[in-house]
N, C-alpha and C positions, 0 to 999 in steps of 0.2 A: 812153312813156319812163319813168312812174313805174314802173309793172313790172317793165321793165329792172334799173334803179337795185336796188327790191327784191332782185331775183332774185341781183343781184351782191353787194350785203350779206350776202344768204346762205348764197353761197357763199364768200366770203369768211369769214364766223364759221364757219362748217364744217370749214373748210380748219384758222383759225388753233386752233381748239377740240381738232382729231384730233391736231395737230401737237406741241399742249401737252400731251398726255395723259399721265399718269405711269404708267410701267413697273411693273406691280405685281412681288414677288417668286415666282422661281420653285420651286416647291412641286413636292413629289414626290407618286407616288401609293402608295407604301410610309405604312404609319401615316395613311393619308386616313382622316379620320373628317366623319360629317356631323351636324350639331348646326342644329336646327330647321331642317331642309330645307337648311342652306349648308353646300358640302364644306368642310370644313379642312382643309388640309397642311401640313403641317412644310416650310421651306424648305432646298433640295440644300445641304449642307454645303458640298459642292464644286462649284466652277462658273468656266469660263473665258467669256470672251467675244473674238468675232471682230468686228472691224468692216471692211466691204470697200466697192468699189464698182466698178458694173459700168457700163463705158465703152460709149455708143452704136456699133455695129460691129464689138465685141468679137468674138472669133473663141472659141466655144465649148468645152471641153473634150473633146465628143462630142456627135454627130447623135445622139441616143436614140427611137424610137418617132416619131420625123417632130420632137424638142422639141429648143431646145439646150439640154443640159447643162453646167451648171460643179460644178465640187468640188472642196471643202475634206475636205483630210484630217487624222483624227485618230490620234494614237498614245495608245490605252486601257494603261498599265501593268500592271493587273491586274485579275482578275475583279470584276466587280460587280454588285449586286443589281438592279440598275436604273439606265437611263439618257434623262436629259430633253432636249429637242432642240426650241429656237424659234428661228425666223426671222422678225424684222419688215422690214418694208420701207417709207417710208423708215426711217433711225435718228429715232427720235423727236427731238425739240427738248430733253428734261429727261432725255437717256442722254448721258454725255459719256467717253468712253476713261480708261480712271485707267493707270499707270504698268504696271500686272502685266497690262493686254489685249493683244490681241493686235489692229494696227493695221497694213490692208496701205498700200502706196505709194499706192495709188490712193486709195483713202479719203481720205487726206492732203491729196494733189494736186486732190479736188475738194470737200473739205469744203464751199467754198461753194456746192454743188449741193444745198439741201433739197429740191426740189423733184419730183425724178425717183424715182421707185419701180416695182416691178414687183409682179403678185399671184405670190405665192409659192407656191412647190410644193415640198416636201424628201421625200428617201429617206434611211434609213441601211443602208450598205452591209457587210459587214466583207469582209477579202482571204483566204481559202482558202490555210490553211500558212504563213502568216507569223504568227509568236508571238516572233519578236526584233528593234530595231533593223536588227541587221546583217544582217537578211533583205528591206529595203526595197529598197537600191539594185541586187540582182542580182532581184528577185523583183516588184515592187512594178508592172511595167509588162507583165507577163504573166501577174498570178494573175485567178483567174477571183472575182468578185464575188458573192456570196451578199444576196441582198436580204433586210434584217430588218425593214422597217415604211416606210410613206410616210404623208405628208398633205395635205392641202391646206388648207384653211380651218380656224380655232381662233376661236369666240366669245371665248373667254378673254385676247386680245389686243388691244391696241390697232384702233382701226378707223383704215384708211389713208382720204388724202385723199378719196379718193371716199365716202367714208362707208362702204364695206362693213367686214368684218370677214373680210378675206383671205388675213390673214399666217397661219404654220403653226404647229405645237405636235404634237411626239409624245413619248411616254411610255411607256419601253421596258422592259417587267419581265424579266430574265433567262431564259430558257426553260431549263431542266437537261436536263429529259426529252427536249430536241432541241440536239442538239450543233451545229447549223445556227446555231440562232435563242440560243442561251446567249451571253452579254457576257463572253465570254474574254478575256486577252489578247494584242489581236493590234494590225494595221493595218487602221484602216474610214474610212470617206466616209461628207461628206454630200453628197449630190447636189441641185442646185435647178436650178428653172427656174422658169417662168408656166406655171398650169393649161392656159391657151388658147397653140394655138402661137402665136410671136411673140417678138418682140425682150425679151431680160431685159438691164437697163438701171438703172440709181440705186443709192444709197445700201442696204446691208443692215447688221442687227445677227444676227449669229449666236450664241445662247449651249447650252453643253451645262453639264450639273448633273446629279451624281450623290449618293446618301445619304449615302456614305461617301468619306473623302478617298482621291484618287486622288493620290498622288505622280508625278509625272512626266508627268503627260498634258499635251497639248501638240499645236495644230491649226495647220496653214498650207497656204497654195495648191498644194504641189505636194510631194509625198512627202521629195524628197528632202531639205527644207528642214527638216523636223520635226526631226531630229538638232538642228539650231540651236535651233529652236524648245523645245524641252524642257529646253535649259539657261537659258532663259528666267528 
């Protein structure tokens, strides 16, 4: 019994410990310098944050490769040097939505769900010929998707309840030399799911951060809403 008892204490400070952890700031890899062995970054000038959540039985955005997929779309205004992209899951306990985030219904509706998280898996996507607004709602559900980077796991984030260190983090340099992979501006996704197939479920914080300010950029669940979303 006393075992027990231990073993539940443990988890318990485990839990409440990952929960309380503070959100460091997100840092570019532009100007990364390292000074005694620790990288330093300058932190993204610009930076939105998405908070969402993902309801048990949720119906998917897409079957992808046997995973479900959801995605959040972003509208990039103009070119940029580089672009940063984390996903924690849950929202930690010390991240709270300030007035200029971007906060879906669902989020809202279950704030009081700390508890539900998924390990994290993100892609960013950009859409193939779309370079204006008014090219989303005729174009946006037929362009073909160019994959620019994915991840899984990020040391550099918070560890979820279980103790691991599962949440994602990518760090996207412009590629010129490849008109595929260069941060033009257009319409792109982020895509997630869980590494392992299975239900994606709880609480997420989505943030994207870039060097330089990005006027007008603006992320939401379904293409057509980002017009709203960028007069944000």
């Amino acid at each position: 019994m006393r075992k027990k008892i231990v073993s539940i204490f443990i988890c318990a400070s485990i839990s409440v410990a990952v929960s309380g952890q503070k959100l460091e700031k997100f840092g570019a890899d532009l100007a990364k310098k390292s000074i005694m062995g620790k990288e330093i970054r300058i932190p993204y000038t610009d930076m939105i944050s998405y908070y969402g959540f993902v309801k048990p039985g949720s119906q998917p955005d897409e079957i992808k490769n046997g995973k479900k997929m959801y995605y959040l779309y972003v509208w990039i205004p103009v070119a940029a040097p580089e672009i940063g992209i984390r996903m924690i899951s849950p929202v930690p306990d010390s991240v709270k939505p300030s007035e200029k985030d971007f906060v879906s219904a669902d989020y809202t509706a279950n704030s009081g769900d700390t508890k539900s998280y998924f390990d994290t898996w993100v892609t960013l996507e950009r859409a193939a010929g779309i370079m204006s607004m008014s090219d989303i709602a005729s174009k946006a559900k037929t362009a073909k998707w160019v994959t620019i980077e994915s991840n899984d796991d990020s040391s550099e984030l918070p560890a979820q309840p279980s103790g691991n260190k599962y949440n994602s983090l990518m760090r996207i340099t412009s590629n010129i030399s490849d008109p595929e992979k260069s941060l033009v501006m257009g319409l792109y996704r982020v895509g997630f799911t869980t590494y392992k197939t299975g239900e994606v479920e709880g609480s997420f914080l989505a943030q994207i951060g870039a060097p330089v300010k990005l006027p007008g950029i603006a992320v939401a669940a379904k293409p057509e809403d980002l017009a709203a979303a960028v007069k944000k």
